[in-house]
N, C-alpha and C positions, 0 to 999 in steps of 0.2 A: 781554930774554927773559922777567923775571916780568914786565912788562906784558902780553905778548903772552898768558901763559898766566892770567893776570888776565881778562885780555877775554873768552878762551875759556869760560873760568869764570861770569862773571857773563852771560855768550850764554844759555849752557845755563842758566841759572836765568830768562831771561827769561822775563815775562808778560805783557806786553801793548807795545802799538806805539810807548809814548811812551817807557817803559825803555829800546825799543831804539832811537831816533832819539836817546837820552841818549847811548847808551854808542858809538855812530855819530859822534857828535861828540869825545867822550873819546878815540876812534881815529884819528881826523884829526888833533888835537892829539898824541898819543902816535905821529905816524908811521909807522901802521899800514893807512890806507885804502887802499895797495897791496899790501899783505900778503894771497897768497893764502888762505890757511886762514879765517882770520877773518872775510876779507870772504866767501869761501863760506858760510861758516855764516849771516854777517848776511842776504845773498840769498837760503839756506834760510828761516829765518823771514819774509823780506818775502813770501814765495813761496805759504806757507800759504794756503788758500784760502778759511778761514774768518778767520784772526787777520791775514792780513799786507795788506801795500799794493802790490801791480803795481805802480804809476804810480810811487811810489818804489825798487822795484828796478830796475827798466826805466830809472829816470833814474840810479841808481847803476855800472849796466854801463857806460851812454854816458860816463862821469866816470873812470871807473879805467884804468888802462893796459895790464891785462892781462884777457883777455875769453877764457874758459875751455869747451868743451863743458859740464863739468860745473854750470857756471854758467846756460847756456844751458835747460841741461835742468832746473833747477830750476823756474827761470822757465814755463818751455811747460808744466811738468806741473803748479802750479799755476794755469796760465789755462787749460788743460785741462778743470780739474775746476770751474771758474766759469760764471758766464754769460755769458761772454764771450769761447767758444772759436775764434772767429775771430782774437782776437790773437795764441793759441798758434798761428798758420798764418804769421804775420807776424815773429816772432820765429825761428821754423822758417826762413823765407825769409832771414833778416837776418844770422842766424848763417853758411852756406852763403854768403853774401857776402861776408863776413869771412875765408872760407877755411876755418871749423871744418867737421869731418866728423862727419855725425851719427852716435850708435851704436846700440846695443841697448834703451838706456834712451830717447834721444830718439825715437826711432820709432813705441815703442805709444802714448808721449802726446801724440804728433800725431794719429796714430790713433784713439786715443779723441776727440782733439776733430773728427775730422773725420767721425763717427758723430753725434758733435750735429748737427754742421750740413746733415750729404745731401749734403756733395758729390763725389760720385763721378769726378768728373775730375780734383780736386785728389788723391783717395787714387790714383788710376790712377798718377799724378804718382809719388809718395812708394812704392807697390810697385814702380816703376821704377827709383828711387832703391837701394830697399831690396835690389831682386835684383844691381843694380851692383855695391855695395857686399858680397855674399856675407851678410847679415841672413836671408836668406829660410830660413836652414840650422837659424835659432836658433827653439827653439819656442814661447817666446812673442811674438816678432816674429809668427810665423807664424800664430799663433791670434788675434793683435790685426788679424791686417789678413784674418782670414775673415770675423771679427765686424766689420769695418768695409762690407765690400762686404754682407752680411747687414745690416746696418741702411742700405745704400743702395739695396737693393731688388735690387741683384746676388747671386742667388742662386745662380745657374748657374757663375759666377767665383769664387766662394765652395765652392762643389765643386768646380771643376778644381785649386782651391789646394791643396784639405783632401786631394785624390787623390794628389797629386805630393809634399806635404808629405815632407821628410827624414824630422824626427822628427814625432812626434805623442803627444801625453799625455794623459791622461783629459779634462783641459781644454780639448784642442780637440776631440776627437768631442766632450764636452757643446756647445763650443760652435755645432759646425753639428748637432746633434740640433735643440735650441733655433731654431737657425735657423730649421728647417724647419716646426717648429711655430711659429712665429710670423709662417711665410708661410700658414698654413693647408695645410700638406703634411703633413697627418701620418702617411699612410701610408710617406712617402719619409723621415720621423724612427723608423717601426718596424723598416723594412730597415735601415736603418744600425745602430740600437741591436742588432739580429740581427748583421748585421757583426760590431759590438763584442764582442759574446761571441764570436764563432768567431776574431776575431782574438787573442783570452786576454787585452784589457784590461778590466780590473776597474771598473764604474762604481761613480762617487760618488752621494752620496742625491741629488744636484741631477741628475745625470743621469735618475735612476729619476725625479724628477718629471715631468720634458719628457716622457717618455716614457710615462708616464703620462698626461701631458694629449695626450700624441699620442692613444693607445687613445681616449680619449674623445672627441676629435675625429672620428675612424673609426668608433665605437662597435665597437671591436673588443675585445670581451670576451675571448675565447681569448689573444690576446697579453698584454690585462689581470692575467688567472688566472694564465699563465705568469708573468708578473714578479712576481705574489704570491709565487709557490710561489719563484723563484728569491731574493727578499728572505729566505724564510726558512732557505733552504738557507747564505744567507750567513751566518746568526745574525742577522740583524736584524728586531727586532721592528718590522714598519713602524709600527703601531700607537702603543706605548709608548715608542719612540727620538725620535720627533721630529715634531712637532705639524705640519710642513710636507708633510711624507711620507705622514700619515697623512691630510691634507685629500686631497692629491692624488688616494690611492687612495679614499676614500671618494665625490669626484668622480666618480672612471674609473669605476664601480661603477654611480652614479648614471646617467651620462651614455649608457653601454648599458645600462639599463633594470632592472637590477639595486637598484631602490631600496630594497627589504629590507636588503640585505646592506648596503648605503649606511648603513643606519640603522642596523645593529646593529657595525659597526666605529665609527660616532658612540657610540654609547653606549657603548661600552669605550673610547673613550679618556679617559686618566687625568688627561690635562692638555688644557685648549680654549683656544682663543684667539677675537677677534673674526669672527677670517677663517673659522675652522672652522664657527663657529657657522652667518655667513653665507653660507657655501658650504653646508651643510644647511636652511638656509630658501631659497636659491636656488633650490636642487633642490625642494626642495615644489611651489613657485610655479611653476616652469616645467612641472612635471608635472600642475599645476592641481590641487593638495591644498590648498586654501587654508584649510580647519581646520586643517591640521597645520602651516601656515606660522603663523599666528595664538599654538599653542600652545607652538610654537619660542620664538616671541618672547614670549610668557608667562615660560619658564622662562630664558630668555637674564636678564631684567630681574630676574626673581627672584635669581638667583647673582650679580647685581651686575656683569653685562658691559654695556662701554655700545655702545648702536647709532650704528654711523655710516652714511653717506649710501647705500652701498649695503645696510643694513641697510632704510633707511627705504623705498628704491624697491621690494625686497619688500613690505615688509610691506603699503605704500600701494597696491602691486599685486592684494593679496590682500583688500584692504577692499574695492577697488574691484570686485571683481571677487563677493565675495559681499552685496554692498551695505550694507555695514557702517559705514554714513555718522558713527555714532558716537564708533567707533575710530580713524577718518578724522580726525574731529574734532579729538580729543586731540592726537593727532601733531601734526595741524599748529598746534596751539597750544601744544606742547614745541616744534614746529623755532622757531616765532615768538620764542620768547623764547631759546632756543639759538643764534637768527642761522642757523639749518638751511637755512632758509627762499633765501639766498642764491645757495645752487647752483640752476643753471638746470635740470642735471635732476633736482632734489628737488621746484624747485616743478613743474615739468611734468608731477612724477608726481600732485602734489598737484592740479594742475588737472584731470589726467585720472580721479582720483580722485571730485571733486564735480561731473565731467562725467558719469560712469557711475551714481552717485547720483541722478543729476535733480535737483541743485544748480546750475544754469546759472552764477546768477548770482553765487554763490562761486566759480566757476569766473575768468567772464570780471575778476574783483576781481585774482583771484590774477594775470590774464595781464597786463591793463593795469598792474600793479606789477613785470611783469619788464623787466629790460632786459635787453640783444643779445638778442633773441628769433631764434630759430634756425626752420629749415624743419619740423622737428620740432614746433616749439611751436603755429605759427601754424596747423598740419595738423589737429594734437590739439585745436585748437579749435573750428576750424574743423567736422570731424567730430565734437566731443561738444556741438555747437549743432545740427548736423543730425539728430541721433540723437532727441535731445529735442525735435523738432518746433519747432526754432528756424530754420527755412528760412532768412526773410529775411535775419537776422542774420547767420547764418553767413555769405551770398552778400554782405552789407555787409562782413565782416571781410575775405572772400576779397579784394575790390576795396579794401580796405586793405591785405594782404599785397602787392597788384600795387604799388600805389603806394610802400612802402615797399622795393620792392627788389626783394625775394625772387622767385625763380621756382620755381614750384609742379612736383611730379614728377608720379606715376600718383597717388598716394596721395592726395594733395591733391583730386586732380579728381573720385576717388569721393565726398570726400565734400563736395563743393561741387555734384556733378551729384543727388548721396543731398536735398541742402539742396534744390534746387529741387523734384525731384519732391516731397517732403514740404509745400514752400511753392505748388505750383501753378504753379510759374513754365516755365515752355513755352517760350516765345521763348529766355529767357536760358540754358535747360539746352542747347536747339542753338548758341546762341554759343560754350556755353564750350565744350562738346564737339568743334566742329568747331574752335575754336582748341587746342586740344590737338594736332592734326597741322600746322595750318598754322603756329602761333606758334612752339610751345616744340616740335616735334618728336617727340612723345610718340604712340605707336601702339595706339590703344585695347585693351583687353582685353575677355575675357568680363564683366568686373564693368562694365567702363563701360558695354558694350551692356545689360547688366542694368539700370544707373542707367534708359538712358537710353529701355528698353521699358517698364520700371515708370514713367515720368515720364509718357510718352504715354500709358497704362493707365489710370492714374490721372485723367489730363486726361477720360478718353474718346474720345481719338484714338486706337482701335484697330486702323483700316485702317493707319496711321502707323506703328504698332508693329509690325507684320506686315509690310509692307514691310520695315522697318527688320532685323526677324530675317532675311530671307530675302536681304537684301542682305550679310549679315556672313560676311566672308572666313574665319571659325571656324565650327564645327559649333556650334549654338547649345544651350545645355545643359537639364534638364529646368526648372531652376528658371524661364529666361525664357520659357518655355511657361505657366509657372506664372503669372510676373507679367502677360501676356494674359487669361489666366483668371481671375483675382480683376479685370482692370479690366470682364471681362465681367458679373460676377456684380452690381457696383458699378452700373453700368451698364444691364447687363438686356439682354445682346446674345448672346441664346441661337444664333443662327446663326452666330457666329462661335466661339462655345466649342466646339460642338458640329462644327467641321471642323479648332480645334485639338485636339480632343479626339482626333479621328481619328490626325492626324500621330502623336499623344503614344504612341497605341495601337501605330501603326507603329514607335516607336522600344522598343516592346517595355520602356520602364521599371518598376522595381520601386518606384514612388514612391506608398504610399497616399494621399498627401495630395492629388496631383492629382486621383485620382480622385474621392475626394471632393469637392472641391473641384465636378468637372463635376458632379457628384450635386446637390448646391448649387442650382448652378442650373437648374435640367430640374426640381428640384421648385420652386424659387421661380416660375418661367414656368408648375406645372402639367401641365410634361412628365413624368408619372409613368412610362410608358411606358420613357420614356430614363432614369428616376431608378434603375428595375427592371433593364436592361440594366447601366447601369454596375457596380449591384451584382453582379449576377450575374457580370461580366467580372475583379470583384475577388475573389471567390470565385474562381474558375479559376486567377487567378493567387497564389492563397495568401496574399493580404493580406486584414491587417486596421488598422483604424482606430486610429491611435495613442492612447493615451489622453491627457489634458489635464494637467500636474501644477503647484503652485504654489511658491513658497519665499518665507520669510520673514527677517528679518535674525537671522542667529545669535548670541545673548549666549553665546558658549562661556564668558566668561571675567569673564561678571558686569560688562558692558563701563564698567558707570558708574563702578563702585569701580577697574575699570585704569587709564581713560581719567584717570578724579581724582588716580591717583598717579602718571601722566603730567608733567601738568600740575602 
């Protein structure tokens, strides 16, 4: 008996795998390796999912003589929580062979592994098990197997469960709230959280989150405002309780359009973290404040918070975007020596960063040094080589994209059909165009008929282009009107401007620029006549000529001296 309580003793002090494979052997010798208690505990520590070893509990079960549920359940809920949750399914199956019956504890860590892996026929399985068995009454069974069909993409099974459920505890409405925000339902996560209150259960702050990211999902401010008001009716300051709570709402705020108030709950909060920071530069950049994104990340670096990779995708967003090739600079010569540079969408943003620059060929550096390049990447290239009048290029990369795999979506094609009209190429922009329906099955839009009336425009094949609009299964918009008329003006084909000009008239648009535009040409041809008419028709119709404005790169932040203590 003191050996046995020896053993137990020096168990619990274990620290590492090799003490316990000692004291493993000390038990063998001392007559103990049938001894339940002990050997439960040693299969608790092999079981761990950071310290222990599977492969030797799993061979210590198959060796003992006495094979316990509770032994079982150790087992499966550490390979549960590993990379490896297809054994806890096999273990599950092997146990039930044996004749053991699973219980309340064996069933959510099946459940949970069977959420890693998607598969929905094996948990169909195991809720079948579980309602046999009378499990379905217990509420955390109940809530592990909502969230199971919820991360199997059964949503609808995951409501009939949560509907019928005996009990039900804060835990499981969070967990189908959640659910449904992370199917993109968030209207069907506001009605329920409504539910919630009129049923009298009290949610937790992780609930108010989902819920919150529901509102913002909907942009539904009024529900937003209400769970404001109802957090504070609780006593909780969402603000100063809890850095998670207070991103959330400052989001919801954001996300309906509310970016004041977004900003002014950021600056009262007492304590920030990385997330909060870049949930406030996020919102910048998606709102297209790209000063204020810039000055975010000014003050972020000043307080000593470090940016990580979705800080960088802002920030690189916002370079990009006010051409701030500079700051662009820096960053990528911190991620360079940071190893930043790794992630495929760091560097993507980074290529599409000295793509929007008119840096091509920092661009294509940065892409030929990626590897798994993704549809995304090869797109991004593809279109910031079009853009910058890198036609041929781009339509060479395309015809490497083909060869290496990938099949190109809509996105790809705009900017592969953008590449040739810029490069001249005419033959090859109807190739691709017309393999768009016949290859890859893809059904033009108004942008591809744009590509591909600006290509002909362009060429000088204007009867081509006119055809082509007149043939298109969509009502054709003012802008492809537009791209006829600049290939007129190019051109010198005043009898054809001058009967789209008509059509344009008929469709009654409020677009100064076309008019202008025909003005353009009626005085370049010397048709003063028509020059006086259009103006006058623009008058009538209350327009005037937009004016022309320029922008230069903004140093908001002294970009030499940030960029130097970047780097």
């Amino acid at each position: 008996m003191i050996k046995k309580h020896a053993v137990l003793s020096l168990l619990q002090g274990c620290r590492s795998l090799r003490q316990l494979k000692q004291l493993h052997g000390f038990m063998v010798v001392a007559a103990l390796a049938n001894d339940v208690i002990p050997m439960s505990k040693l299969v608790d520590f092999l079981s761990h999912p950071e310290m222990g070893d599977f492969s030797y509990a799993q061979s210590i079960l198959q060796h003992i003589n006495f094979r316990t549920t509770y032994l079982y359940n150790s087992i499966i809920r550490g390979i549960s929580l590993s990379d490896e949750p297809e054994a806890a399914l096999t273990m599950y199956r092997d146990m039930q062979r044996l004749g053991l019956s699973p219980d309340n504890f064996t069933f959510p860590f099946v459940l949970k592994a069977i959420d890693k892996i998607r598969h929905p026929t094996f948990g169909c399985c195991v809720h079948a098990r579980v309602a046999k068995t009378g499990y379905e009454a217990d509420v955390y069974v109940c809530t592990t197997l909502i969230h199971m069909y919820i991360s199997c993409g059964e949503i609808g099974s995951a409501r009939t469960l949560f509907e019928h459920a005996a009990n039900r505890n804060v835990v499981t409405w969070t967990t189908m709230i959640a659910g449904y925000v992370e199917s993109g339902r968030g209207s069907e996560a506001i009605n329920l959280f409504r539910d919630m209150e009129v049923a009298g259960m009290q949610p937790n702050e992780i609930t108010v989150v989902h819920a919150l990211v529901a509102c913002g999902q909907c942009r539904d401010l009024e529900t937003g405002i209400w769970i404001h008001d109802r957090l504070l009716q609780w006593d909780i300051d969402p603000i100063g309780s809890n850095v998670v709570l207070a991103t959330a709402l400052l989001n919801m705020y954001a996300q309906c359009g509310s970016l004041k108030t977004a900003r002014v709950l950021f600056d009262r909060m007492p304590q920030k973290n990385e997330v909060s920071w870049n949930a406030m530069i996020g919102v910048y950049n998606q709102f297209g404040q790209f000063d204020e994104v810039l000055r975010l990340f000014e003050n972020m670096r000043t307080l000593e918070f470090k940016p990580d990779n979705v800080t960088w995708l802002s920030v690189l967003g916002a370079s990009a975007n006010k051409g701030a090739m500079i700051l662009g600079q820096g960053i990528h010569a911190y991620l360079e020596k940071t190893n930043g540079c790794r992630h495929i969408t760091v560097s993507t943003s980074l290529m599409d960063m000295y793509s929007k620059t008119g840096d091509a060929q920092s661009a294509l550096k940065i892409f030929h040094c990626m590897k798994g390049r993704d549809l995304l990447v090869w797109t991004s290239m593809i279109i910031g080589l079009a853009k910058h009048g890198h036609g041929r290029e781009a339509v060479n990369l395309f015809k490497d994209m083909q060869h290496d795999g990938a099949a190109p979506d809509h996105i790809t094609f705009i900017g592969v059909l953008t590449a040739c009209s810029h490069a001249g190429m005419v033959e090859e922009g109807q190739e691709y165009f017309n393999s768009m329906g016949n290859i890859y099955g893809i059904k033009p839009t108004m942008k591809h008929y744009g590509c591909m009336v600006d290509l002909f425009s362009r060429a000088g094949q204007l009867a081509e282009a006119e055809r082509l609009v007149k043939s298109m299964p969509i009502q054709p918009s003012i802008m492809i009107w537009g791209s006829i008329l600049t290939g007129c003006e190019i051109h010198g084909k005043v009898d054809i401007a001058e009967r789209i000009g008509r059509q344009i008239i008929e469709l009654n648009h409020q677009c100064s620029g076309v008019f202008v535009l025909l003005s353009n040409i009626y005085a370049g041809a010397g048709r003063w006549q028509g020059v006086e008419q259009t103006r006058k028709l623009m008058w009538q119709k209350g327009l005037k000529k937009v004016r022309g404005s320029s922008s230069t790169e903004c140093r908001i932040f002294h970009l030499h001296n940030f960029t130097a203590a970047l780097t």
